[in-house]
SEVEX-716015 format. One record per residue: x negated, y, z negated of N, C-alpha, C in turn. Coordinates in pm, 1 decimal, always signed. Atoms other than C-alpha are relative to their C-alpha. Layout:
% SEVEX-716015
+----------+----------+----------+----------+----------+----------+----------+----------+----------+
|     n.xx |     n.yy |     n.zz |    ca.xx |    ca.yy |    ca.zz |     c.xx |     c.yy |     c.zz |
+----------+----------+----------+----------+----------+----------+----------+----------+----------+
|        X |        Y |        Z |        X |        Y |        Z |        X |        Y |        Z |
...
+----------+----------+----------+----------+----------+----------+----------+----------+----------+
END
This chain:
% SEVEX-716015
+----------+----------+----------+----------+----------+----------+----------+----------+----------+
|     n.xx |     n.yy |     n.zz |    ca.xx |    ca.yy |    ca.zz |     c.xx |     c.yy |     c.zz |
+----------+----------+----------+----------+----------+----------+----------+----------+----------+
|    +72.4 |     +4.3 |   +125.3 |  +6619.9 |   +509.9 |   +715.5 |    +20.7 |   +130.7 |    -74.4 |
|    -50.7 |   -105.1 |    +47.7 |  +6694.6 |   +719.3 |   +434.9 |    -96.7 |    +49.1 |   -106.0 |
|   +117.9 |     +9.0 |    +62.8 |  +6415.7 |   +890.1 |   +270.0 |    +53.1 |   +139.2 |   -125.5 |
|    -64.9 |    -58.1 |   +136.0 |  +6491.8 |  +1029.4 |   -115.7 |   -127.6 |   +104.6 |    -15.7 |
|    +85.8 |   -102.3 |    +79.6 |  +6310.3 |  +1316.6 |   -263.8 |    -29.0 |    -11.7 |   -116.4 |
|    +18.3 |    +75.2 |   +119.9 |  +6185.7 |  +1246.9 |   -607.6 |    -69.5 |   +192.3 |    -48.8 |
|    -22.7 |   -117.4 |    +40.2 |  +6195.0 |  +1562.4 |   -866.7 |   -159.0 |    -49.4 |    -95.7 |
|   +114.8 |     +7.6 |   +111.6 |  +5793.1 |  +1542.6 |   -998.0 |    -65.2 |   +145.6 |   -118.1 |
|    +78.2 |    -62.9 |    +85.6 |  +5747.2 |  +1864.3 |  -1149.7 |    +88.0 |    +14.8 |   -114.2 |
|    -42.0 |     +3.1 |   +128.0 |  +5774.5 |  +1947.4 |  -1469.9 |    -54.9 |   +110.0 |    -91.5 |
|    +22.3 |   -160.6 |   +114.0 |  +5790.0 |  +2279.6 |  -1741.7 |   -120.2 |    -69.4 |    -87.2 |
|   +144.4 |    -21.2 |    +86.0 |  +5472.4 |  +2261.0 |  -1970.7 |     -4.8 |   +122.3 |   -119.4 |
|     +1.4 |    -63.8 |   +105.9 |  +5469.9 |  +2455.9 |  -2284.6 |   -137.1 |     +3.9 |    -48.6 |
|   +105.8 |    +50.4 |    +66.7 |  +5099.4 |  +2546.3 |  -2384.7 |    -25.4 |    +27.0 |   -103.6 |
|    -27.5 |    +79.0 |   +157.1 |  +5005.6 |  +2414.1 |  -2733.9 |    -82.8 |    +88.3 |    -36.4 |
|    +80.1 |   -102.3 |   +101.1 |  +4847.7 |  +2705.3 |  -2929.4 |   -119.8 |    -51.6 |    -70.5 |
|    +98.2 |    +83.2 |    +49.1 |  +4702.6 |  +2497.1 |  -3136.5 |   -156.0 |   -119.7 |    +34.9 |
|   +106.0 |   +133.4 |    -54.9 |  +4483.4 |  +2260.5 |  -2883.0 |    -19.5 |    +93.9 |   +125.2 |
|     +7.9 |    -81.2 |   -117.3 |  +4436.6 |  +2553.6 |  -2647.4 |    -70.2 |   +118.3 |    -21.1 |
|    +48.6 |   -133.1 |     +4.7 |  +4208.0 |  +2881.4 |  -2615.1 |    -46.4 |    +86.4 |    +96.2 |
|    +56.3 |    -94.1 |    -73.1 |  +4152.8 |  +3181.0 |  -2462.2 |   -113.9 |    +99.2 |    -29.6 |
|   +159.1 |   -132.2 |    +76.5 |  +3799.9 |  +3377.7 |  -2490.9 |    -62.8 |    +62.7 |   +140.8 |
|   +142.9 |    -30.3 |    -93.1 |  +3542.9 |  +3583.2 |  -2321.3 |    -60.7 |    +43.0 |    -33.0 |
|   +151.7 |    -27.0 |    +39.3 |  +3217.0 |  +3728.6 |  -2320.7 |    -61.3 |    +79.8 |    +82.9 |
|    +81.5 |   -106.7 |    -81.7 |  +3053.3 |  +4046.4 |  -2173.9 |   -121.3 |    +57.9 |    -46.5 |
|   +180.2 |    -70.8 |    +37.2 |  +2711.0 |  +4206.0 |  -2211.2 |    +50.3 |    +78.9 |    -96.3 |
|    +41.0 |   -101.2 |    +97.1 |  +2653.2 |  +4418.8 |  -2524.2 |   -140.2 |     +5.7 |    -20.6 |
|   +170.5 |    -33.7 |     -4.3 |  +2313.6 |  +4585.6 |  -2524.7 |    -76.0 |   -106.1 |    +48.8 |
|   +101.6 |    +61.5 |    -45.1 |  +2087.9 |  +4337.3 |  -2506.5 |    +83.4 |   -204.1 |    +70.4 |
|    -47.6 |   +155.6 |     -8.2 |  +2326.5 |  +3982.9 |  -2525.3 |   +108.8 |    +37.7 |    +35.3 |
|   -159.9 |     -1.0 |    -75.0 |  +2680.1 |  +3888.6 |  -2479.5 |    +56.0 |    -19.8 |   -172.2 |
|   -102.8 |    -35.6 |   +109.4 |  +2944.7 |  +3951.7 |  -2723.6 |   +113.3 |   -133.5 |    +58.0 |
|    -90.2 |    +99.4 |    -47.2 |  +3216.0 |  +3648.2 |  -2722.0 |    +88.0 |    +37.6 |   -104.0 |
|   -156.9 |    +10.1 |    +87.4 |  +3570.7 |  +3681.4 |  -2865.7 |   +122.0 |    -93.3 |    +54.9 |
|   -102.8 |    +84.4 |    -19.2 |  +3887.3 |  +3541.9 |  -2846.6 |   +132.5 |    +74.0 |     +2.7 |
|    -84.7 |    -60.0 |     -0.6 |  +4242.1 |  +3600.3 |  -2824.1 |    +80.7 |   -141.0 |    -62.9 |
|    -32.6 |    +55.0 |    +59.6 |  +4408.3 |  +3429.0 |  -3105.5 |   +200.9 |    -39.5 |    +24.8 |
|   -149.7 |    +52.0 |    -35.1 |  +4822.5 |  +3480.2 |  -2993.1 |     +1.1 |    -28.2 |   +132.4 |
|    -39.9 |     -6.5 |   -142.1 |  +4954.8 |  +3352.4 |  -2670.9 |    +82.6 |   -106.0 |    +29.6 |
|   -120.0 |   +155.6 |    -46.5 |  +5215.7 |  +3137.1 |  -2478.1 |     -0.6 |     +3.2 |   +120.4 |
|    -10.1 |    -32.2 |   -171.9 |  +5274.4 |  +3036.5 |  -2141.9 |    +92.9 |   -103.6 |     -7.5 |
|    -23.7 |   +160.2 |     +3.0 |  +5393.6 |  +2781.8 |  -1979.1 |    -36.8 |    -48.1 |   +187.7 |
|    +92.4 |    +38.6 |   -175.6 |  +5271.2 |  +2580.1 |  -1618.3 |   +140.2 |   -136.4 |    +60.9 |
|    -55.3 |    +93.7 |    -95.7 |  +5508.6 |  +2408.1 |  -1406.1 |    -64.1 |    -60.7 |   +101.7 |
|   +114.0 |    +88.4 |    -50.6 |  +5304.0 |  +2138.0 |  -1286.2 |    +95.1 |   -105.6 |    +93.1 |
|    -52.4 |    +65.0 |   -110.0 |  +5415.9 |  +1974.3 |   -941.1 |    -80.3 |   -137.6 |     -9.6 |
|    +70.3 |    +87.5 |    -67.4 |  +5260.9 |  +1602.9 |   -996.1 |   -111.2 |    -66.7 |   +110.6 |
|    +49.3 |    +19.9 |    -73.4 |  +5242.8 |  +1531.5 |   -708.8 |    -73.0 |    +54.4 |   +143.5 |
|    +78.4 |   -128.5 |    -49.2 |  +5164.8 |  +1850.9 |   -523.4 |    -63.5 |    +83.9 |    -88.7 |
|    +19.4 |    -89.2 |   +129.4 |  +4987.8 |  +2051.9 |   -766.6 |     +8.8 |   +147.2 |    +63.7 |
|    -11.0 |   -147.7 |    -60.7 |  +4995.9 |  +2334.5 |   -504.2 |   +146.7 |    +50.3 |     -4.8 |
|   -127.2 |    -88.7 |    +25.4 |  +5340.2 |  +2393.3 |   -574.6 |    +16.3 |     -5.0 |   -121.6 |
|     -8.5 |    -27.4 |   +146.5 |  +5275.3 |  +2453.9 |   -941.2 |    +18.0 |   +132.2 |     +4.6 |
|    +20.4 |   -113.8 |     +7.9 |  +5300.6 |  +2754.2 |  -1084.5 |    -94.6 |    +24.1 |   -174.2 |
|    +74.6 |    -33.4 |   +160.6 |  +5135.5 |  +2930.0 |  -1462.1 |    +66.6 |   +133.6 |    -17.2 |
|     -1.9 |   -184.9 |    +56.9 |  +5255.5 |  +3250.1 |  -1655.5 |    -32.8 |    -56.3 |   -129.0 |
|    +90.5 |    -19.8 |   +136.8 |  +5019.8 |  +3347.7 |  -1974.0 |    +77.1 |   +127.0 |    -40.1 |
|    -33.1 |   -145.4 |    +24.9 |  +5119.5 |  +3654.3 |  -2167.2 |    -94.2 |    -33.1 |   -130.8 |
|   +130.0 |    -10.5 |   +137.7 |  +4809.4 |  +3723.7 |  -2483.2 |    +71.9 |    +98.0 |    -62.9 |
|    -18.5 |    -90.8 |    +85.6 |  +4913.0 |  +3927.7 |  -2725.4 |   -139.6 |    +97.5 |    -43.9 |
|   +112.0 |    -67.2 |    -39.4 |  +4649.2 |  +4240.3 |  -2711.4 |    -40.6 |    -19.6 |   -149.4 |
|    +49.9 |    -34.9 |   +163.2 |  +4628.2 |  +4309.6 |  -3083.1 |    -87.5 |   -149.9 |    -90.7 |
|    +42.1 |   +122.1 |   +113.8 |  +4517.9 |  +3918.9 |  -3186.2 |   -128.0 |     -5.8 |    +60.1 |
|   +182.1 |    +17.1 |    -24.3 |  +4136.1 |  +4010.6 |  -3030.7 |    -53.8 |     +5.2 |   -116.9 |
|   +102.7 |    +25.0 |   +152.3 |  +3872.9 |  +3851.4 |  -3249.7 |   -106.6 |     -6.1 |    +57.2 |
|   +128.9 |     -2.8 |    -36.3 |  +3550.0 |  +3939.7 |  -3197.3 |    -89.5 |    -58.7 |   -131.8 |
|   +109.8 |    +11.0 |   +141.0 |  +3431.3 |  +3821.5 |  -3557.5 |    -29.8 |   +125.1 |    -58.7 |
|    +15.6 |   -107.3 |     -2.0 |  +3362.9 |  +4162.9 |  -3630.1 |   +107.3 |   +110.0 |    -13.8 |
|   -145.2 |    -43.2 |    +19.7 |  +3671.9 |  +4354.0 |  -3810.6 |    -22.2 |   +167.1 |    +59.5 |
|    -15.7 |   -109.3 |    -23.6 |  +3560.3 |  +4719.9 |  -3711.4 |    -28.0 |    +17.5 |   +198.3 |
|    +30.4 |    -30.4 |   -162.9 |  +3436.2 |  +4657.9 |  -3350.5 |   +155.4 |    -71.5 |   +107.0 |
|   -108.1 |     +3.7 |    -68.3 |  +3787.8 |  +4482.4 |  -3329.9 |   +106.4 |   +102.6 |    +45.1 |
|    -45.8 |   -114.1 |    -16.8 |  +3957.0 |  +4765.9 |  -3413.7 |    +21.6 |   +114.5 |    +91.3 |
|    +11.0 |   -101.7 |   -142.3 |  +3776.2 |  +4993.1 |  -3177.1 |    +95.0 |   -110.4 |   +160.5 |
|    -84.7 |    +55.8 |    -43.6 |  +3884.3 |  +4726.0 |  -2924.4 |   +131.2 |    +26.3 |     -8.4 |
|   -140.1 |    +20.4 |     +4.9 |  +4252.0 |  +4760.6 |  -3016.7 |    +35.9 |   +162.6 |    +76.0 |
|    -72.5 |   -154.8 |    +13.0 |  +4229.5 |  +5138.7 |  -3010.1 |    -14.6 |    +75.1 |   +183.5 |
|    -24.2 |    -98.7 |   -135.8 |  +4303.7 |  +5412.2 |  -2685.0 |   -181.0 |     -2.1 |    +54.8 |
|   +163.8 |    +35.0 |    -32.7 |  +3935.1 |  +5347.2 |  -2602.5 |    -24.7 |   -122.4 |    +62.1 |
|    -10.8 |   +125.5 |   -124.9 |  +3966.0 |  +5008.6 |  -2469.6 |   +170.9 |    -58.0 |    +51.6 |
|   -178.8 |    +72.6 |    -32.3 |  +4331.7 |  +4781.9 |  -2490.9 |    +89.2 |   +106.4 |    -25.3 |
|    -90.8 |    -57.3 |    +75.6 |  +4521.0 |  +5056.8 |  -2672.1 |   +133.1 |   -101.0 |    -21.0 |
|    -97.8 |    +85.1 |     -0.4 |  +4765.9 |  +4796.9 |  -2797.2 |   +143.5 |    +54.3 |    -45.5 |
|   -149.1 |    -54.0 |    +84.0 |  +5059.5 |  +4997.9 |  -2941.1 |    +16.0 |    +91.2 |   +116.3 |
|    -86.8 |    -36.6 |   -148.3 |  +5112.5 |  +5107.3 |  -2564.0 |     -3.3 |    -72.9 |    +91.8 |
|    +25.3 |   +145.8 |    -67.3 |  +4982.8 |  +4763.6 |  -2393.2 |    -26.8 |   -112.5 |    -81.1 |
|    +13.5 |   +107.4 |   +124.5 |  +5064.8 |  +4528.5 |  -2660.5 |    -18.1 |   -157.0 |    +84.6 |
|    +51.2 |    +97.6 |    -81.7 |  +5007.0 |  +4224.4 |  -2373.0 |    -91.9 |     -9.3 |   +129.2 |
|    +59.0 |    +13.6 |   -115.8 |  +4814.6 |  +4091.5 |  -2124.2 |    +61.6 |    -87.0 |    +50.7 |
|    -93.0 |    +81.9 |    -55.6 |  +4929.0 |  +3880.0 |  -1845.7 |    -58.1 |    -75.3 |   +107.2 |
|    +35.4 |    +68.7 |    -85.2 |  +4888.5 |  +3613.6 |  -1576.6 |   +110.8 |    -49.0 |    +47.4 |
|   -120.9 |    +80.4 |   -116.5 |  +5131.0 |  +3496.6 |  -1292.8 |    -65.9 |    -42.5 |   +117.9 |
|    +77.7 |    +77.8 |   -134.0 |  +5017.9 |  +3261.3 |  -1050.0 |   +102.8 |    +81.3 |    +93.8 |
|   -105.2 |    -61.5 |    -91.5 |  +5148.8 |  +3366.9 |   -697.4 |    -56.2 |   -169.5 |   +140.3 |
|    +14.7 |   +147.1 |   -145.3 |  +4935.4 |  +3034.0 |   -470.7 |   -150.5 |    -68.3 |   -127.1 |
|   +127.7 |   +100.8 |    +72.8 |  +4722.7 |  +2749.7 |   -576.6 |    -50.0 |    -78.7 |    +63.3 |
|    +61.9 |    +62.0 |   -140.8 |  +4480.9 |  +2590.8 |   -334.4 |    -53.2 |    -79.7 |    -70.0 |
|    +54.9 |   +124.3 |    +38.3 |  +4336.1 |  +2260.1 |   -378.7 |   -191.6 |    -22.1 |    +57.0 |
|   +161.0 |     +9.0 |     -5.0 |  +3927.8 |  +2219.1 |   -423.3 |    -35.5 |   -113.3 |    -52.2 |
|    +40.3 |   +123.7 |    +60.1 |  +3809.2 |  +1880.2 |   -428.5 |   +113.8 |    -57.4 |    -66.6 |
|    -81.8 |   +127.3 |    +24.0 |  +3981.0 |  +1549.6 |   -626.8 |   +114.2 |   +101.3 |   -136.2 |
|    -78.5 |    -37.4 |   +122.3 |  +4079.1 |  +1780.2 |   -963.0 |    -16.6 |   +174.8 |    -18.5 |
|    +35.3 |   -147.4 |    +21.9 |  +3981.1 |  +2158.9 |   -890.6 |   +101.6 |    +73.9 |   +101.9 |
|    -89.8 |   -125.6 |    -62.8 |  +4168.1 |  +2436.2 |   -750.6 |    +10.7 |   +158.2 |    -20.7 |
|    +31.8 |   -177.8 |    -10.7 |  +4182.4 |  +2824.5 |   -675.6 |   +146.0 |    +36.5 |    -27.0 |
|   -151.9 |     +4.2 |    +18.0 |  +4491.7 |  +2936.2 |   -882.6 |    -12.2 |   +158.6 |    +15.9 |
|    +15.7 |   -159.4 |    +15.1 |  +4535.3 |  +3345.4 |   -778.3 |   +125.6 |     +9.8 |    -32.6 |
|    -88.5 |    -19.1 |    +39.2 |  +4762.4 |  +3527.4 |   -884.9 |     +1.8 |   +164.9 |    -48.7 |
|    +20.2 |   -200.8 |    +41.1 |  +4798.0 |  +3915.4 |  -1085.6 |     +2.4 |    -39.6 |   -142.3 |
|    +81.6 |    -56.1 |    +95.4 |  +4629.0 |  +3945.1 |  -1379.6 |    +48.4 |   +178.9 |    -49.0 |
|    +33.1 |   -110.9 |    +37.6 |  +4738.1 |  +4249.0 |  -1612.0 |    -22.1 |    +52.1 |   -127.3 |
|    +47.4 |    -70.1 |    +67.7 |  +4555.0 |  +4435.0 |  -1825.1 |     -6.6 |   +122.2 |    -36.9 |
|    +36.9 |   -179.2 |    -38.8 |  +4578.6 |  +4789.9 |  -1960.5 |   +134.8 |    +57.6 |    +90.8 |
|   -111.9 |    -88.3 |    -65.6 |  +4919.2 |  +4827.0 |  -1785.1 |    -23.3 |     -5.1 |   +130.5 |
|    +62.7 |     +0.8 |   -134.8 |  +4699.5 |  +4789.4 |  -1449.6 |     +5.7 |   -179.0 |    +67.0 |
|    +15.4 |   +127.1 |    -54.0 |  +4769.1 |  +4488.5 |  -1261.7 |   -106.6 |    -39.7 |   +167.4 |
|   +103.7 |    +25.1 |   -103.5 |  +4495.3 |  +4305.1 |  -1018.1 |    +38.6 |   -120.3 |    +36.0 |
|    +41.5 |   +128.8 |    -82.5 |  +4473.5 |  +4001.2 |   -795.8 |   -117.2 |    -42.2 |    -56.9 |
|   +147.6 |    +38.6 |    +74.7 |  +4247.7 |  +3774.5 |   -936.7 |    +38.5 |   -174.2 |    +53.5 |
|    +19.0 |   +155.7 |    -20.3 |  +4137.0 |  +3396.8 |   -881.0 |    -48.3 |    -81.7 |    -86.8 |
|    +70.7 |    +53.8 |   +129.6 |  +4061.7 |  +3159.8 |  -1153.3 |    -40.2 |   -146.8 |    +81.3 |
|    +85.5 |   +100.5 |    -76.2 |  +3841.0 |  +2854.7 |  -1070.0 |    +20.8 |    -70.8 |    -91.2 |
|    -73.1 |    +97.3 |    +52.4 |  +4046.3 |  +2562.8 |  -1219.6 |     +7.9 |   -148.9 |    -20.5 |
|     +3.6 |   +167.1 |    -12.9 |  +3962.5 |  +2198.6 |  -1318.4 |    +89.1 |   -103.6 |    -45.2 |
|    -68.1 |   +118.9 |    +83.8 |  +4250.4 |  +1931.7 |  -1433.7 |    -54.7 |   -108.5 |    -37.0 |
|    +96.2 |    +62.3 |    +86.2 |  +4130.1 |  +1780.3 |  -1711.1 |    +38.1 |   -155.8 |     +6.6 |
|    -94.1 |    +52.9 |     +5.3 |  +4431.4 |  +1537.8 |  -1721.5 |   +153.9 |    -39.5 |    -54.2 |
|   -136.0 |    -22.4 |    +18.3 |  +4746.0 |  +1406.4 |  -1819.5 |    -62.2 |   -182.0 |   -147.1 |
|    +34.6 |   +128.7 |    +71.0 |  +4778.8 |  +1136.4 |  -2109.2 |    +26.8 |    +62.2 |   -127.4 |
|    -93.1 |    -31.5 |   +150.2 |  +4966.5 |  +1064.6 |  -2426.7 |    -63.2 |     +2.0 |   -157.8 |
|    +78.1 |    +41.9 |   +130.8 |  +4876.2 |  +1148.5 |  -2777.5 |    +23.4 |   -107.9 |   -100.9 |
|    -26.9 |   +143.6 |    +95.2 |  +4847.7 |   +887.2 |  -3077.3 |   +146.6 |    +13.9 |    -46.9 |
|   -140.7 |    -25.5 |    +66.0 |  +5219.7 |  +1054.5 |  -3181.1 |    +82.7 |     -9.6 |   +132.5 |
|    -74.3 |    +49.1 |    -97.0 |  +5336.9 |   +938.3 |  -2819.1 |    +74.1 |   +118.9 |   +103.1 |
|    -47.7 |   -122.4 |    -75.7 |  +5393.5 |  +1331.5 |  -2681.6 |   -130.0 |    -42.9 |   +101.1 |
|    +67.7 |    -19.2 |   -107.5 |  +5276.2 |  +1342.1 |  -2313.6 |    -75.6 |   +127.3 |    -18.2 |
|    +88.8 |   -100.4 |    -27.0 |  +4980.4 |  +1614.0 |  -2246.2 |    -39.2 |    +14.7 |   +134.0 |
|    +15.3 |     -7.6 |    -69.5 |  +4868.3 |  +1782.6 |  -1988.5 |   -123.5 |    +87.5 |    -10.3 |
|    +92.0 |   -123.3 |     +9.3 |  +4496.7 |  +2003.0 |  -1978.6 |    -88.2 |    +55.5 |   +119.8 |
|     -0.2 |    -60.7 |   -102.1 |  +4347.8 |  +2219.9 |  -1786.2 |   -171.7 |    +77.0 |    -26.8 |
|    +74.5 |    -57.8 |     -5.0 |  +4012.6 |  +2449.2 |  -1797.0 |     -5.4 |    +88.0 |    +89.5 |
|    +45.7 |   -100.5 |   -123.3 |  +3981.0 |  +2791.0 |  -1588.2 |    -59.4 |   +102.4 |    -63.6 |
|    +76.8 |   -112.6 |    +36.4 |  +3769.0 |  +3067.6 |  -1573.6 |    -62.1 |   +112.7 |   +150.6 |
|    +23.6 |    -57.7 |   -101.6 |  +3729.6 |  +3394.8 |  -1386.3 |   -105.9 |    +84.2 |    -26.3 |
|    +86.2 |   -150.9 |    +51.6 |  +3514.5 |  +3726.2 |  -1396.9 |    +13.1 |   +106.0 |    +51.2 |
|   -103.0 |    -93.0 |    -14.7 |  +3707.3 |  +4064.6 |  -1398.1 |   -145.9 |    +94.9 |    -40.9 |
|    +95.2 |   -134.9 |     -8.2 |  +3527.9 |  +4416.6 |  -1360.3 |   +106.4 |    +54.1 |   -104.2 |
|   -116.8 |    -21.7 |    +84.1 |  +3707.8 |  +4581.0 |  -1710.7 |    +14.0 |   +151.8 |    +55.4 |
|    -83.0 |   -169.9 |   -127.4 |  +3719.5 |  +4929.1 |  -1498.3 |    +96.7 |    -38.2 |    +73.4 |
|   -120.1 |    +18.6 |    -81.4 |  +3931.9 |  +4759.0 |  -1278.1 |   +145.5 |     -5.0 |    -48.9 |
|   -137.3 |    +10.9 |    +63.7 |  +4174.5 |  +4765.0 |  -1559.7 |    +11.5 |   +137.5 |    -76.0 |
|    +12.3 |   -118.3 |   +109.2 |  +4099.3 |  +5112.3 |  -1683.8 |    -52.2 |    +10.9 |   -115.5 |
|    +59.0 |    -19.0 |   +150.1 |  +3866.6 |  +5008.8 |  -1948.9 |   -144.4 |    +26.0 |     -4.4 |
|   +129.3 |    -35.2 |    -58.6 |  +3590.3 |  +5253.6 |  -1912.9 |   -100.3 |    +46.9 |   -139.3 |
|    +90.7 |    -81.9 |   +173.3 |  +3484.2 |  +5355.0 |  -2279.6 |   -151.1 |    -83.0 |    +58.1 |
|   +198.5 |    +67.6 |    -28.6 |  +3071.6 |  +5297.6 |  -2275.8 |    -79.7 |   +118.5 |    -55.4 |
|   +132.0 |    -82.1 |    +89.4 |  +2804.2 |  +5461.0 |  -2449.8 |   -144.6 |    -15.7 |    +97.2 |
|   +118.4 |    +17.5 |    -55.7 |  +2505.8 |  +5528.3 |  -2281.0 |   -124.8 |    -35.9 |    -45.7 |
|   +114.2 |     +1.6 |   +111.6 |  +2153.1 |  +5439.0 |  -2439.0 |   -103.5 |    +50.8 |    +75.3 |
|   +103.0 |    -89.2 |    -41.9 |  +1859.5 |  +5614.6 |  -2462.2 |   -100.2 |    -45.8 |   +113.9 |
|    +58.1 |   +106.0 |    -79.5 |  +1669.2 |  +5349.2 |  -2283.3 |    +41.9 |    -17.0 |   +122.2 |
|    -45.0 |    +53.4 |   -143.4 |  +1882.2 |  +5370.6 |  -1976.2 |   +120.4 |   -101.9 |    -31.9 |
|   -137.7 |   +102.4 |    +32.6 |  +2217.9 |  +5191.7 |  -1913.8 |    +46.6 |    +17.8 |    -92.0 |
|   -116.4 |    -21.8 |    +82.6 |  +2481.0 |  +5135.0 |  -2096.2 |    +14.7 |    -93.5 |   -121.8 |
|    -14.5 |    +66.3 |    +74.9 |  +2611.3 |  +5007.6 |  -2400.2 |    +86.8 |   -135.6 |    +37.8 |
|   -113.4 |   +110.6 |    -89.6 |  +2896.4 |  +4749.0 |  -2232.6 |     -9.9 |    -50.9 |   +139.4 |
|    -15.2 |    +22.1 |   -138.7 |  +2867.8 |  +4571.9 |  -1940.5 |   +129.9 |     +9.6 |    +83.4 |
|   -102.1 |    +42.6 |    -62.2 |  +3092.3 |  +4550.5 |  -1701.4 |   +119.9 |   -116.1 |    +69.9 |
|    -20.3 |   +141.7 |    -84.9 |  +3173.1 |  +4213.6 |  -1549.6 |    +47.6 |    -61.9 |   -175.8 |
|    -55.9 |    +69.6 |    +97.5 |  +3403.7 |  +4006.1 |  -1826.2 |    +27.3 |    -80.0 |     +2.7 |
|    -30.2 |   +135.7 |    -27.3 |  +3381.3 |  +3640.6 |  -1810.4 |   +112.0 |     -9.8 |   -100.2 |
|   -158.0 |    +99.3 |    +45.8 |  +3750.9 |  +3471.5 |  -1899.5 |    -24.1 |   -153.7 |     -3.0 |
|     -4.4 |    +92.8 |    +29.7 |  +3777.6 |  +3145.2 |  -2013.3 |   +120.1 |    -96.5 |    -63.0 |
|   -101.7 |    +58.9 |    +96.4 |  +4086.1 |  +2895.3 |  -2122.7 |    -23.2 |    -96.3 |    +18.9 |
|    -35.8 |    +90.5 |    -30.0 |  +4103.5 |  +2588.3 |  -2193.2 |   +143.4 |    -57.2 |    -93.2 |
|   -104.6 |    -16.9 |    +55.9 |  +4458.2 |  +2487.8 |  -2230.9 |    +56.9 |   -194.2 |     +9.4 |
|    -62.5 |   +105.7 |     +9.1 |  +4625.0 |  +2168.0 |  -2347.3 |   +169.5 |    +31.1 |     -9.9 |
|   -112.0 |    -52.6 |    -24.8 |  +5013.3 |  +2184.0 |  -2264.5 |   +100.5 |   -137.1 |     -8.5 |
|    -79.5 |    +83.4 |    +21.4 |  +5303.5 |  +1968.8 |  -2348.7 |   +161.2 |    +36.0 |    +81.0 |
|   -119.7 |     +8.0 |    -52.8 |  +5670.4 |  +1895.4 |  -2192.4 |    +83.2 |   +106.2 |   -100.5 |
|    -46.1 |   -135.6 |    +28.8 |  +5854.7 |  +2249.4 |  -2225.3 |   +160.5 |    -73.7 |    -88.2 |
|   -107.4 |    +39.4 |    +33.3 |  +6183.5 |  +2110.2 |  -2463.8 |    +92.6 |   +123.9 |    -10.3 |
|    -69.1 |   -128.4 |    -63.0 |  +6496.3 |  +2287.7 |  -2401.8 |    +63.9 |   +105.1 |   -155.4 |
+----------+----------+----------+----------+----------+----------+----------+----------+----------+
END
C-alpha cells in the first residue's frame, strides 16, 4: 500500500484592511488604547496540522495612534519607540501548540526597541471561508501581555500621589483576517 502525502499548507497574506493591531496599558488612573495603523505579515497555515504553521508580523513603529497627536509623538520619540532608529516591530513564530478544538499557544520572539523576547500569544481560529467576491479567508484573534521594560521602554513620570504615570504590563491584541499570499 502506497500512502501519498497531500501538500495542505498554504502562504496567507494579512489583509490590512480587515485586520488590526492595538493595545492598552494603564495611564494614571485608566487605560490608554492605541493602535498600530501599518503592518504586513504573512501565516503559513498547515490545514491540517496547524502546529506546523508558522506567522511573521513586522508593524511599522511610526504608524502609533493613540488618538492623541502630541502624546503620539512623545511615543515615537527616544523616550519610548524612538522610531528613526527602530522604525519596526516584529513577531516570528518559532512552535505552536494546540489548546482545545480552535485555540493554541503560538511563541515565538517578539521585538521591540531593537530588544528581542520570547513571548506567547493565546490564539483562537476564527475560521476559514469565502468572501461574497469568492477570495478564500482565513482569521485569527491573539493576544499577549508584555512588561514594556522588557523592551527598554522605561520613560515614566512619577506622581505626587505615589506611583507612576505608565504602567507597566501592555496588553497586545490582533485580530487578523488573511488571504492566499499571490505570487
Amino acid at each position: 500500500m502506497i500512502i501519498t502525502a497531500t501538500a495542505t499548507k498554504t502562504t496567507y497574506s494579512i489583509d490590512k484592511a480587515h485586520s488590526e493591531a492595538t493595545f492598552q496599558v494603564r495611564h494614571l488612573l485608566s487605560r490608554v488604547r492605541g493602535r498600530f495603523s501599518d503592518f504586513e505579515g504573512t501565516i503559513d497555515y498547515d490545514e491540517q496540522n496547524p502546529e506546523y504553521s508558522s506567522v511573521n508580523v513586522t508593524i511599522q513603529a511610526a504608524s502609533i495612534d493613540t488618538t492623541e497627536r502630541d502624546r503620539d509623538a512623545h511615543l515615537r520619540s527616544a523616550d519610548f519607540f524612538e522610531v528613526e532608529k527602530f522604525p519596526t516591530l516584529a513577531f516570528k513564530s518559532a512552535t505552536i501548540a494546540r489548546k482545545g478544538i480552535d485555540g493554541f499557544d503560538v511563541a515565538g520572539d517578539l521585538t521591540i526597541h531593537g530588544v528581542t523576547t520570547p513571548v506567547i500569544f493565546d490564539v483562537t481560529f476564527l475560521g476559514k471561508a469565502k468572501d461574497p467576491w469568492g477570495n478564500e479567508r482565513i482569521a485569527f484573534e491573539a493576544e499577549t501581555t508584555i512588561n514594556r521594560k522588557d523592551y527598554g521602554l522605561l520613560w515614566n513620570a512619577a506622581l505626587e500621589t505615589g506611583g507612576f504615570l505608565v504602567g507597566d504590563e501592555v496588553k497586545i491584541s490582533l485580530s487578523v483576517q488573511a488571504v492566499p499570499k499571490t505570487a
